[in-house]
KOLSE-317016 format. One line per field, with one value per residue (C-alpha): y, z, x. Coordinates in steps of 0.001 Angstrom, whole numbers, padded with zeros to 6 digits. Example, Ala and Ser with C-alpha at 12.3 -4.5 7.8 and 13.67 -1.06 7.14 Angstrom:
v = (-004500/-001060)
w = (007800/007140)
u = (012300/013670)
END
This chain:
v = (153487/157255/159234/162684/163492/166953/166818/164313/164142/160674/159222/156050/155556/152348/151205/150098/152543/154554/158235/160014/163702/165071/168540/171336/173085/176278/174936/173031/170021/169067/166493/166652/164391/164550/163189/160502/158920/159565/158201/154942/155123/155378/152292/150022/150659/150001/146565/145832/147207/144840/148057/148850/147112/149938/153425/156694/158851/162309/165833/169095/171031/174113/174238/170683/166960/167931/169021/166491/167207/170906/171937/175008/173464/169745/168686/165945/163846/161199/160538/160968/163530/160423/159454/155421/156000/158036/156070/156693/158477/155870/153636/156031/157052/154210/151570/148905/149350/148817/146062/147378/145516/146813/148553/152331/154297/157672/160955/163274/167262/169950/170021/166391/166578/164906/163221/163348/160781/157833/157711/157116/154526/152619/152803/150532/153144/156445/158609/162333/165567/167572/170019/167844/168307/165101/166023/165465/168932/167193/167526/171053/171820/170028/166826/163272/161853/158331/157037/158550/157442/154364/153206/154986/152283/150005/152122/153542/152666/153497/156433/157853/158003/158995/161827/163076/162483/164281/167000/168323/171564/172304/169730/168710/165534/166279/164170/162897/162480/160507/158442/157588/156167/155057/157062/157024/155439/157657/161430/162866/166618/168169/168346/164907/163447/162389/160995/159088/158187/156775/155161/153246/152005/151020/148854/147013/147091/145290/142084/139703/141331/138056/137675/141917/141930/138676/140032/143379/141463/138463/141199/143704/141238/139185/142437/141380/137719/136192/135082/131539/132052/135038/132137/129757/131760/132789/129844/129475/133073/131687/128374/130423/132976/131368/129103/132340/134199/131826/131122/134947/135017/132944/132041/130721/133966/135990/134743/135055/138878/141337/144048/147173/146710/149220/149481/151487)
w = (068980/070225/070929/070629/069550/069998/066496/064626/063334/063344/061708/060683/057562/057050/054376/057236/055878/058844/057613/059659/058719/060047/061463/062075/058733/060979/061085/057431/059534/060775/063444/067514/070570/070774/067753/067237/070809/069513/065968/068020/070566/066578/064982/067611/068200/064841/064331/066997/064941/063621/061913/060515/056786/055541/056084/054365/055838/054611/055592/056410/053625/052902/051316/053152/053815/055979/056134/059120/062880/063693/064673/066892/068612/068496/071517/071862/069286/070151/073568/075725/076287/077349/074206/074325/075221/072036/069980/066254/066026/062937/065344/066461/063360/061473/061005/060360/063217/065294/063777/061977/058943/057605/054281/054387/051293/052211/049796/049791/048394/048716/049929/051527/053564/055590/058271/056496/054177/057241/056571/053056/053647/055408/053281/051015/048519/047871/045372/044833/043418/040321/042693/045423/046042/047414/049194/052117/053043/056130/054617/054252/057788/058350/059254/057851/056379/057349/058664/056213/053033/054195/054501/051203/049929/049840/047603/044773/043258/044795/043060/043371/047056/046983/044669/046694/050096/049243/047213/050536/050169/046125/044499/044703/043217/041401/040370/036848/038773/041609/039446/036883/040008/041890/044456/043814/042073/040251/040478/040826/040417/043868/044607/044104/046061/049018/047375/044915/048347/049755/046604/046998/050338/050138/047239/049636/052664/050528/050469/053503/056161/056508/052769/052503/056100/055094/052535/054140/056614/054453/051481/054028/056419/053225/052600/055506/054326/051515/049066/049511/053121/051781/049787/052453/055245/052340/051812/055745/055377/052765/054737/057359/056457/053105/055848/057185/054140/051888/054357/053594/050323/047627/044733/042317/043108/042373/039296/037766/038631/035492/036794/034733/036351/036905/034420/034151)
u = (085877/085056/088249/089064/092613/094672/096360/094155/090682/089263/085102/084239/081670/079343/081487/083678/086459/088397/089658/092410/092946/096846/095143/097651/097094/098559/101470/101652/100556/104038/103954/104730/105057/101836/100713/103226/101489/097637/099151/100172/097109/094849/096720/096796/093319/092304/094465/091429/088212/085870/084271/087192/088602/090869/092097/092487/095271/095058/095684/093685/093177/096547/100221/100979/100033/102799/106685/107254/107955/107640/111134/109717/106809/107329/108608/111159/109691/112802/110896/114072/116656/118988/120816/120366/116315/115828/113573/112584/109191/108271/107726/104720/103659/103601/100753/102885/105337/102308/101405/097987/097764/094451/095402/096316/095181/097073/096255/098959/098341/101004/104639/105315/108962/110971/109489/106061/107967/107490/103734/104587/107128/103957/101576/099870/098478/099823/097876/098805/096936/099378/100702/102397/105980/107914/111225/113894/115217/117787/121085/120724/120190/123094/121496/122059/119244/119001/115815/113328/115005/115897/112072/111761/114263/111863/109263/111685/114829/117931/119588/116180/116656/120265/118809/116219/118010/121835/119783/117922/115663/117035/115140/111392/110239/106591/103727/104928/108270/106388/104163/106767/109350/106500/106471/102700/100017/098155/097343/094042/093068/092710/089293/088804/091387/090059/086683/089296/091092/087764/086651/090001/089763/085730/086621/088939/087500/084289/086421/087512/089109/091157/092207/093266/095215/096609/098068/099189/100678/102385/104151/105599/106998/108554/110384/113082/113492/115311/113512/113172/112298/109666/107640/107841/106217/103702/102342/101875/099990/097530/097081/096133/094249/092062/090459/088428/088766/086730/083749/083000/082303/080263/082736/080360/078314/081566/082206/078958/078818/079101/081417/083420/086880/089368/092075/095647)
END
């Protein structure tokens, strides 16, 4: 895949790991109309890439991963100015909306706000550096804050999101904050984030493409089913997908390897 995006800088590596940097550091890489489309033109291309067995999202290096859609420069990031057209630029920005179901480690430094808060929502792996901010400044401008912390919902407990979402722009969730509720995974000192971010994904992207999408796929669409109907379709997922899986790897080869696993 060789595209060249306005708001988005996109490589490949051998590894078969895919890094997207957000790039508007100017402008504390807050998103527009235009990069909600080449967000949705990058995931649905990449649902398609054989080359392709995971993903780092990150953010150009400054004071943000990003404080969501620029307010001054942004366009109409709802698509439409007709009310009942206006669609919910998630659905743009998010891999799973678009049905990409290769895992999405996503590095986060700085202040992350508002609409940043949807790539979180869909991602598989959230990691942090010490100084990143988490927060949802909407109800302070007046605005309800709905969609955002809704998604977040499904990450941290409840009265976590009421906390962060009614608070708006006077409180700012921090790394020991984020890590304790996860919110995030693990923190990692700034200038090795994205190499810890990489790290993360190569690991995964090592295994079967059809075993780690599988999986993607099978735990975030159980997340609208009831339980009983969650471990029924799972089983379906593993019948599946362990047919292709397996015939990619040696298991007796496997379990003779001597490895130093990661533990936390």
């Amino acid at each position: 895949m060789d595209r060249q995006f306005e708001t988005l800088l996109f490589e490949k590596t051998a590894d078969k790991v895919a890094t997207i940097t957000i790039n508007r550091p100017e402008q504390l890489n807050s998103f527009t109309r235009t990069m909600c489309l080449e967000f949705r033109q990058l995931w649905t291309a990449l649902a398609d890439d054989e080359e392709v067995n995971a993903i780092v999202l990150r953010a150009a290096a400054g004071r943000a991963f990003s404080t969501g859609v620029d307010v001054w420069n942004g366009g109409n990031v709802l698509g439409s100015d007709q009310i009942w057209n206006q669609r919910d630029p998630g659905e743009l920005l998010g891999p799973k909306q678009n049905l990409c179901w290769k895992p999405v480690i996503t590095a986060v430094h700085g202040l992350c706000g508002g609409g940043a808060l949807y790539w979180i929502n869909e991602s598989d792996v959230v990691i942090c550096s010490p100084e990143a901010e988490f927060f949802d400044p909407h109800v302070t401008y007046g605005m309800t804050a709905a969609l955002e912390p809704i998604g977040l919902r499904w990450r941290i407990p409840l009265p976590e999101v009421l906390r962060m979402a009614l608070m708006g722009n006077d409180e700012r969730i921090g790394a020991e904050t984020a890590l304790r509720i996860s919110l995030v995974t693990e923190i990692v000192a700034r200038d090795l984030l994205w190499d810890r971010a990489h790290e993360i994904a190569a690991t995964i992207a090592a295994k079967p493409a059809a075993a780690t999408q599988g999986t993607v796929r099978a735990i975030w669409e159980s997340m609208d089913m009831t339980r009983n109907a969650a471990l029924h379709a799972g089983l379906k997922y593993c019948v599946i997908g362990n047919a292709v899986g397996t015939k990619e790897v040696s298991r007796e080869s496997l379990m003779k390897q001597k490895k130093a696993y990661n533990v936390r």
